[in-house]
C-alpha positions as CSV (number, residue, x, y, z in Angstrom):
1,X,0.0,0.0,0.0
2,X,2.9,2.4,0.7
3,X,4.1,2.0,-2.8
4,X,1.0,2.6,-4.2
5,X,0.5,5.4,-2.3
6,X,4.0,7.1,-2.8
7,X,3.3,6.4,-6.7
8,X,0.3,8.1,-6.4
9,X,1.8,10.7,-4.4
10,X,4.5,11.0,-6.9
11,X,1.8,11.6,-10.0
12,X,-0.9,13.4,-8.5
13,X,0.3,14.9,-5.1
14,X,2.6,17.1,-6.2
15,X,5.5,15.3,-4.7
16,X,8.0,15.3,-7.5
17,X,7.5,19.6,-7.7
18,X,7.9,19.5,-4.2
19,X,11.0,17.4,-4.4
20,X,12.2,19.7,-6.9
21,X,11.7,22.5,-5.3
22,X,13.6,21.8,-2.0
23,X,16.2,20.3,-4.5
24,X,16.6,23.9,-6.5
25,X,16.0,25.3,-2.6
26,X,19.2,23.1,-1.6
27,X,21.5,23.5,-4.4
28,X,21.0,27.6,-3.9
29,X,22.2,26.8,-0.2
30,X,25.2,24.8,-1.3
31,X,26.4,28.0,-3.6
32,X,26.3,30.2,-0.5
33,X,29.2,28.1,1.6
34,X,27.8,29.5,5.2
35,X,24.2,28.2,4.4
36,X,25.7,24.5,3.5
37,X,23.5,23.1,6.9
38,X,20.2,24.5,5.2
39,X,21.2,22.7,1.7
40,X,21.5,19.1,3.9
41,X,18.5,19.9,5.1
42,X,16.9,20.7,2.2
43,X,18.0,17.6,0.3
44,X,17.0,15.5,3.0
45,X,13.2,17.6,3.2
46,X,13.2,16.5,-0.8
47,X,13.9,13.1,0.0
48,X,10.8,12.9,2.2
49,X,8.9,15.5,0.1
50,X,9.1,12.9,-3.3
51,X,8.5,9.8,-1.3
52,X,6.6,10.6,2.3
53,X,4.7,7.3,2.5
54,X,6.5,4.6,4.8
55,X,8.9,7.2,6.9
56,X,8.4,9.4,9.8
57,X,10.6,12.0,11.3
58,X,12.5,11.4,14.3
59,X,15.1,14.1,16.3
60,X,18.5,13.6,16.2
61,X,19.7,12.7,19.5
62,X,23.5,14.2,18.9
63,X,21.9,17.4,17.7
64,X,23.2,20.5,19.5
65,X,22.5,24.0,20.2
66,X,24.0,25.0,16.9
67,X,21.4,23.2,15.3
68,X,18.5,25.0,17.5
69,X,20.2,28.4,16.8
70,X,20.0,27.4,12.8
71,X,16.5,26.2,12.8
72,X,15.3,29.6,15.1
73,X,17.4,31.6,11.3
74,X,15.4,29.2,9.3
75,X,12.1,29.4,10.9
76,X,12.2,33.5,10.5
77,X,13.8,33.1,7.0
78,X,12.1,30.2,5.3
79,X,10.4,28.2,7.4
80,X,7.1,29.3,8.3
81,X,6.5,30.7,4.7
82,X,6.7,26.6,3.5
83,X,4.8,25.6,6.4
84,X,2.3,27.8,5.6
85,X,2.0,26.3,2.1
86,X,2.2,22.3,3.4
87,X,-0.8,23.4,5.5
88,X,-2.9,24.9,2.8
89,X,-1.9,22.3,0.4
90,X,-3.4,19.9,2.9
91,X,-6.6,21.7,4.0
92,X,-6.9,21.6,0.5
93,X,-6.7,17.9,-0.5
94,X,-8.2,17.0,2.5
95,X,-11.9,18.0,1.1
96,X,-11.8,15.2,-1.3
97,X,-12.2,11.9,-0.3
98,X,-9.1,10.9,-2.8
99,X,-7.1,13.7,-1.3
100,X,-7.1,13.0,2.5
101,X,-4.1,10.9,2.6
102,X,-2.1,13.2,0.5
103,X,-3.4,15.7,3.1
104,X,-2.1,13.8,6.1
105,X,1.1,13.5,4.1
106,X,2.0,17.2,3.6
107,X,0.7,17.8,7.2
108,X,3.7,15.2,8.2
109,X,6.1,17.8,6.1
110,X,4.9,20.6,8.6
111,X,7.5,19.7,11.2
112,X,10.4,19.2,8.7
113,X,9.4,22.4,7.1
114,X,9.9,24.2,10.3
115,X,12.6,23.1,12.4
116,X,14.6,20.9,9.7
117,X,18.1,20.7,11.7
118,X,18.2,18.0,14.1
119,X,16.0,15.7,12.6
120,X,16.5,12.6,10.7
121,X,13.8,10.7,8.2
122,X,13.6,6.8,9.1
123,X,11.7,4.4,7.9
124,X,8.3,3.1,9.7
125,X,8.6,-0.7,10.8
């Protein structure tokens, strides 16, 4: 069911333009050397962003102050702008019968899209 699911996420979810987009988002943060953190977590957002279906996110236990410093620059900066959007995009989907697991899935990107540093994406037993 989780591959179905992630297929259809894939297709009709918007998950591959969401995966690009924290791809494009990431590669911009690689070209500015003192962002590089925000590009990891980027690329690791558009990991779960293209295929959200079968993982969860989970916090880091080695993560650090640093980390909580970053994600307080990247909640002001970015954050809340694309958490705003994951919760529209699901509001949205979630009036159609079809589109309430694709709602539940970009309310699961919420957290990421917030506080992205110090959290890791693992796969559900």
């Amino acid at each position: 069911m989780r591959t179905i699911l992630n297929v259809l996420w894939f297709i009709f979810g918007s998950g591959f333009l969401l995966a690009l987009g924290y791809a494009i988002a990431g590669i911009l943060c690689f070209v500015f050397i003192v962002t590089i953190p925000f590009g990891v977590a980027a690329f690791r957002i558009a990991r779960y962003a293209l295929w959200p279906f079968g993982y969860t996110i989970t916090e880091k236990k080695s993560a650090g102050v640093a980390s909580a410093v970053a994600n307080v620059v990247w909640l002001i900066i970015a954050g809340w702008w694309l958490a705003l959007g994951h919760i529209i995009a699901g509001i949205a989907l979630c009036v159609t019968l079809i589109g309430i697991p694709f709602g539940i899935a970009n309310f699961k990107l919420v957290p990421a899209a917030l506080w992205p540093l110090g959290r890791e994406i693992v796969a559900k037993p």
